[in-house]
C-alpha positions in Angstrom: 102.2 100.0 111.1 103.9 102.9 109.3 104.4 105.8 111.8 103.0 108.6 109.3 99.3 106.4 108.3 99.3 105.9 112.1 99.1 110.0 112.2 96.0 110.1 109.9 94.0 107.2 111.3 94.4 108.7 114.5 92.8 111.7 113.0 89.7 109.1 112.2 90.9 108.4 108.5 91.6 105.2 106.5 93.9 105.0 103.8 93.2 102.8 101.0 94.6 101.6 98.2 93.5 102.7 94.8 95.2 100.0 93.0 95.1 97.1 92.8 97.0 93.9 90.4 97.8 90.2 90.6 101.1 91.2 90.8 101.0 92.9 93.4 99.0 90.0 95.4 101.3 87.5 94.2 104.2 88.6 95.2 103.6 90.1 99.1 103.8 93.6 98.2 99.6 94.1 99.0 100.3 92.4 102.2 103.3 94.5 103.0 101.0 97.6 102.2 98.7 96.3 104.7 100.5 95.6 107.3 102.4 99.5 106.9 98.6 100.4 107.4 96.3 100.0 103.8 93.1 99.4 105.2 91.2 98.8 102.1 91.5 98.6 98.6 89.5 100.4 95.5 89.7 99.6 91.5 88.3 100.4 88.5 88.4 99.6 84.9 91.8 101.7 83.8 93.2 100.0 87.0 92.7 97.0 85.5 93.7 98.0 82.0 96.7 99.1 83.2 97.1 95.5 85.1 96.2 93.4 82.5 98.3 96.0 80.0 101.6 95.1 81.7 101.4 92.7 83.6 101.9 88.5 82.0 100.6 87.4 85.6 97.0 86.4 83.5 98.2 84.9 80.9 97.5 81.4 81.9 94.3 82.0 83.6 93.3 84.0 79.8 94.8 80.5 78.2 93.0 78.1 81.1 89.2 79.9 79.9 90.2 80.1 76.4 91.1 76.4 76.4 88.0 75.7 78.5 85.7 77.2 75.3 85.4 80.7 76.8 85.4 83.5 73.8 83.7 86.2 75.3 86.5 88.8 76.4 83.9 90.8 79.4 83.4 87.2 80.9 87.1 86.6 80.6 88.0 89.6 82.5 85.3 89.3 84.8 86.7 85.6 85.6 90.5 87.6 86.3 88.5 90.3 88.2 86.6 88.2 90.9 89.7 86.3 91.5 91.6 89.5 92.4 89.2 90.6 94.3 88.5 87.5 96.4 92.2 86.8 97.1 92.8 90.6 98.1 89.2 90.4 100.4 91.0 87.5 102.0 94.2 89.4 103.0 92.1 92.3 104.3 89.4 89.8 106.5 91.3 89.6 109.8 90.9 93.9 109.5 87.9 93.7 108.3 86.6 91.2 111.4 89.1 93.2 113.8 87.2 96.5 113.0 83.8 94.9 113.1 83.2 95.5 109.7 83.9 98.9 109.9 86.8 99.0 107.9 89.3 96.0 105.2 86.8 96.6 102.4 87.6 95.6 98.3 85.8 97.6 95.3 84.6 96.6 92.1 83.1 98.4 89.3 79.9 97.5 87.5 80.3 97.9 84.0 80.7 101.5 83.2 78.3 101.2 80.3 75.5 100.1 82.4 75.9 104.2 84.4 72.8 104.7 83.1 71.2 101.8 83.0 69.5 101.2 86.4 67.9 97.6 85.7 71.6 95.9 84.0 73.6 97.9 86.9 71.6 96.3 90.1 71.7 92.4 88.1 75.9 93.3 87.6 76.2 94.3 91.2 73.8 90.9 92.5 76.3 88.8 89.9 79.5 90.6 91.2 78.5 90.3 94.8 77.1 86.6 94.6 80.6 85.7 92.3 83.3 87.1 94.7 81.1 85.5 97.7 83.3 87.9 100.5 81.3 89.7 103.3 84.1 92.9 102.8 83.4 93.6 98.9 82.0 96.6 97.9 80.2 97.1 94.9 80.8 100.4 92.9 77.5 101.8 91.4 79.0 105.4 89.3 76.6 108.4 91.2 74.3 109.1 88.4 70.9 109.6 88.8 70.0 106.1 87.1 72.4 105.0 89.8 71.1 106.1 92.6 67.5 103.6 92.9 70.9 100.6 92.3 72.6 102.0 95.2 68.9 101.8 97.5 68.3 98.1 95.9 71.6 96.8 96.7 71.7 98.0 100.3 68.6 96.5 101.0 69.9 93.1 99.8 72.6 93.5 102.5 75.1 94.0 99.6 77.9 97.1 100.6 78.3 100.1 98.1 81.0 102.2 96.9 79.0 105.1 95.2 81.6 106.4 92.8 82.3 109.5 90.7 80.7 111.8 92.8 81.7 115.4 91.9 78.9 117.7 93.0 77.2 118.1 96.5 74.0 117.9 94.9 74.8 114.2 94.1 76.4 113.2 96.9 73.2 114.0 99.0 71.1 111.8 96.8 73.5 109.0 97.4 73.8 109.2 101.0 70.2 109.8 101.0 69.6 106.7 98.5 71.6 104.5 101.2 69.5 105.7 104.1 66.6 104.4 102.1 68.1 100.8 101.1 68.9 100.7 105.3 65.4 101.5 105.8 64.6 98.0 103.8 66.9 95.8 105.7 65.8 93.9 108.6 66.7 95.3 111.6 69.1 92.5 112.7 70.9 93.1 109.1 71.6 96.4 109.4 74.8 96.2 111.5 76.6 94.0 108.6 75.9 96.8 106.3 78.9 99.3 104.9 79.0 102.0 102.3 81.3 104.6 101.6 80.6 107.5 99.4 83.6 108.6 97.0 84.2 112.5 96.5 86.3 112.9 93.5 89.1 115.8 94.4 91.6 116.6 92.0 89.6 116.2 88.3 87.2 119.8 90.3 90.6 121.7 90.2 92.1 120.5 86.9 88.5 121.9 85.6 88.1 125.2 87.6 92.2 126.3 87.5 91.2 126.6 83.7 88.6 129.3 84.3 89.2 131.0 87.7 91.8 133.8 88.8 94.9 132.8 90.3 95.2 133.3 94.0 91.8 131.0 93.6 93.6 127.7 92.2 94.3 125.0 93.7 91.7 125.5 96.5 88.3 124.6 95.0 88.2 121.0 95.3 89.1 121.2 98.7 86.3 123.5 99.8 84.1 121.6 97.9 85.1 118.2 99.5 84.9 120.2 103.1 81.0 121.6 102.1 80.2 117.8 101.3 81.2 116.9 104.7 79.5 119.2 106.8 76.8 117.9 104.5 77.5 114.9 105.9 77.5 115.5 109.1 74.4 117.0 109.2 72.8 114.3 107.1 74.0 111.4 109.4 73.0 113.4 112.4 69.2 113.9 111.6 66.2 111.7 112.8 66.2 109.5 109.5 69.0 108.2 110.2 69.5 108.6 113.9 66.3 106.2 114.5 69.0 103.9 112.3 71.9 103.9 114.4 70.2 102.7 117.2 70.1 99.3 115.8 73.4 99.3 114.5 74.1 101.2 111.0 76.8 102.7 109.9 77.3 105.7 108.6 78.3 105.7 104.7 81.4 107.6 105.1 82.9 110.0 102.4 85.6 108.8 100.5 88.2 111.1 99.0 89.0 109.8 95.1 91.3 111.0 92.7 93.8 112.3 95.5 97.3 112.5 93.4 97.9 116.0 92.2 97.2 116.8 88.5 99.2 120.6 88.6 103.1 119.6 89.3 103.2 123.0 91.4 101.0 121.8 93.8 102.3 119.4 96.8 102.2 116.2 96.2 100.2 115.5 99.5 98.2 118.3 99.2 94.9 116.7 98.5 96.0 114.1 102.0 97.1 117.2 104.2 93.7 119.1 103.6 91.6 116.6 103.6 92.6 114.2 107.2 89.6 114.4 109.4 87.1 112.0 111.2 85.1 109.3 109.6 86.3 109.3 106.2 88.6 107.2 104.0 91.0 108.5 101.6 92.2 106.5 98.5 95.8 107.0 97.0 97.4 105.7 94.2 100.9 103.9 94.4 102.7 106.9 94.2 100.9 108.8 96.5 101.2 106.4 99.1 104.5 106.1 98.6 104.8 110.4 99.4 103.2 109.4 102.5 105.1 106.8 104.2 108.4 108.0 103.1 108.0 111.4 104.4 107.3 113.3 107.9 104.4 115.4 108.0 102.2 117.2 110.5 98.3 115.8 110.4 95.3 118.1 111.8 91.7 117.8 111.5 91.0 120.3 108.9 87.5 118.9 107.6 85.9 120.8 110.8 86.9 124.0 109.9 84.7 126.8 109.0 82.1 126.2 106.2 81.4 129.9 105.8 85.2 130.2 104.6 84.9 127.7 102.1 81.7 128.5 100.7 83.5 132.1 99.8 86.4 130.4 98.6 84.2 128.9 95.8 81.6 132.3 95.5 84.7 134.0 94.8 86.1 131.5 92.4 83.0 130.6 90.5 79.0 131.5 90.3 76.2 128.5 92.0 75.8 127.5 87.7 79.2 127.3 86.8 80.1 125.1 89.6 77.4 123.1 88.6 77.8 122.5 84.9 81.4 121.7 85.8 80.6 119.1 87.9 77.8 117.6 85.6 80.3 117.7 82.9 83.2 115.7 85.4 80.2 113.2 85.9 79.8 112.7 81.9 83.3 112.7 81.3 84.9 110.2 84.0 81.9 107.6 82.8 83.2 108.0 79.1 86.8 107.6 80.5 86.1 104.5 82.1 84.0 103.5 79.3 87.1 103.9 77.2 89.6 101.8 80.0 86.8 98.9 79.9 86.8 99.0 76.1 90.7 98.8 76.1 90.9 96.1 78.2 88.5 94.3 76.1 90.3 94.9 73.4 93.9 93.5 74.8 92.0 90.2 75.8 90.5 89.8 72.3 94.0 90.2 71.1 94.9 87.3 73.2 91.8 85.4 72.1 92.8 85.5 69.0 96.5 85.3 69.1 95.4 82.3 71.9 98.5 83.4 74.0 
């Protein structure tokens, strides 16, 4: 275990991985990361773009479905994907089983074009979850509001949810509250087995805000944001809904820090990890980030507890109730159309190879 994650997870954080390749699996590095301390794993389409992109590790598996009569490039990938995402289940499953399923989960995305599309999105998630066949996979459902009756069906099928790009408070509480209401399906001796977390997407809020706010105010709005959502948290997962729940077992859908690598180079690079270690939450880093975190020495305190009144005037000072808002609706409509964009990419690089047939 790397010295510096064992600081954060002894603040009551995981780190996970937001990246994820057959490369990587292939040749020890993910099981390196784990052992330093990667306790889970998160993807999404331009992580896989970007795999697939440079990467020859598919090639034969592309050739082997090809060869096999398969033409359609979203099967193809989705035959790549599942295999990724079983074999890196499998090296987080003794964590997973260690923590009691608390912890040594593996995302997936549903199609990003099916964000809107609550009937396609909850049969992708079934398929995804009944293909990869592992009890610590997580199925992404994007926090829209045609996403949020998916999250509720899935959880009560006993399947575990990432909700992703999650940007405003407004949302989040509809997804935390959509996976109280899935638990509330579930039988009671299910409802142990069940796992979600909910992710909070950080450093896209500043890269919007620091466009239109003074100064001295950049650089801190995401991170009073995230800390708002968590006393929002707490107070959710401390009332009678879901207290009556915990008795028999659930667990708490826990927030999930996205997009942590910093977008302005004058900001620290761990900035978004230093502000954000606290209790019952998991933050997900890219490579690089990691990499800041094992390789340096830094000091870890629980700042997620601190006053709420401080933050909620650090964003009344930066921006009015409707600004805030419209920026985060517009985050919401722009990350879909990014992933959109990554997914049609990737498509589009396994045509090339349909039709060039490796």
């Amino acid at each position: 275990m790397n010295p510096e994650i064992q600081k954060i997870n002894k603040l009551g954080q995981s780190i996970w991985l937001d990246s994820i390749s057959r490369g990587i699996i292939n040749n020890g590095k993910l099981s390196s990361m784990i052992s330093e301390g990667i306790s889970g794993i998160t993807s999404n389409p331009a992580i896989f773009q970007k795999a697939l992109s440079s990467e020859d590790t598919y090639d034969e598996d592309i050739k082997s479905l090809i060869n096999s009569g398969e033409n359609n490039a979203k099967n193809i990938f989705q035959n790549l994907s599942i295999k990724d995402i079983f074999d890196a289940c499998e090296l987080l499953k003794p964590l997973y089983e260690k923590t009691n399923g608390r912890d040594g989960f593996v995302s997936i995305e549903i199609d990003p074009k099916f964000a809107n599309d609550t009937k396609n999105s909850i049969n992708e998630g079934i398929y995804l979850h009944k293909s990869i066949g592992q009890p610590n996979v997580m199925i992404k459902v994007p926090g829209t509001e045609a996403g949020m009756p998916v999250i509720e069906h899935l959880i009560s099928l006993g399947i575990n949810v990432n909700v992703t790009l999650l940007f405003s408070r407004s949302m989040y509480k509809k997804a935390a509250n959509a996976y109280i209401n899935g638990l509330n399906k579930l039988s009671v001796n299910k409802i142990n087995k069940i796992n979600s977390v909910a992710s909070f997407f950080i450093s896209r809020i500043d890269t919007s805000t620091d466009k239109v706010i003074d100064e001295k105010s950049q650089g801190k709005v995401a991170i009073s944001n995230a800390i708002l959502a968590y006393n929002d948290y707490k107070k959710i997962f401390s009332e009678e809904a879901f207290s009556k729940l915990e008795k028999h077992g659930a667990n708490k859908q826990r927030l999930l820090w996205a997009s942590t690598s910093i977008k302005n180079p004058n900001y620290e690079k761990l900035l978004y990890v230093e502000k954000l270690t606290g209790p019952e939450t998991v933050n997900t880093v890219p490579e690089n980030v990691y990499k800041e975190i094992i390789s340096n020495t830094n000091q870890y305190e629980d700042l997620l507890n601190s006053d709420s009144k401080y933050h909620q005037q650090v964003i009344t000072n930066a921006l009015d109730e409707n600004d805030m808002e419209s920026i985060t609706d517009e985050l919401l409509i722009d990350g879909i159309r990014l992933f959109e964009e990554a997914f049609d990419s990737l498509l589009g690089e396994i045509k090339n190879k349909i039709t060039d047939r490796l």
